[in-house]
C-alpha positions, 0 to 999 in steps of 0.5 A: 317215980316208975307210975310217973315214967309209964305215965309219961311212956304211955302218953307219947305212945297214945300221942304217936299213935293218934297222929299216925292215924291222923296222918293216914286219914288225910292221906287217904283223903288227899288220894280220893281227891285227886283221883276224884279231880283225875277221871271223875269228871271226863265222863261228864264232857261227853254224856248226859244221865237219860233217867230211862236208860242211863248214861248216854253220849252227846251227839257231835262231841269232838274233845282231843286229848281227852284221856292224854296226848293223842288220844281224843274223843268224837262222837257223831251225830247218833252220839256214837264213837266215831268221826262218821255217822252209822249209815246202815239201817236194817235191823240186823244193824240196828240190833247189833248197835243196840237200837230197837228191831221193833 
């Protein structure tokens, strides 16, 4: 009768024990997709992946509320931040907004 009982106790404990841990695991998997859903996919609206530099912004990209209630994204037509392009253009501006002084 005692094998039987710890038989019975062990099982429930084995049971509990394996449901918690399925528990967790789609937990965990239902937070990575919502993060995922959340700000995964901003980025792409507004940038495309260039194979030589990396990822690099749009150019002339307005998306308002982007990233929440008033706070909007516009990009110019040099594909920076901003509402207006960049009309300076000697090199020690062209090197501090990453362009090349060659």
């Amino acid at each position: 009768m005692l094998k039987v009982f710890k038989l019975v106790v062990v099982n429930v404990i084995a049971f509990v024990l394996i449901l918690s841990v399925l528990e967790g695991a789609a937990s965990l998997l239902f937070t990575v997709v919502r993060i995922h859903r959340a700000t995964g996919l901003k980025e792409q609206f507004h940038s495309t992946h260039d194979p030589t530099i990396g990822w690099v912004g749009l150019p002339n990209v307005r998306l308002p509320d982007l990233y929440g209630p008033g706070i909007s994204l516009h990009t110019n037509a040099q594909a920076f931040r901003g509402d207006h392009d960049c009309l300076c253009q000697t090199a020690a501006h062209r090197g501090c907004a990453g362009r090349d002084v060659r």
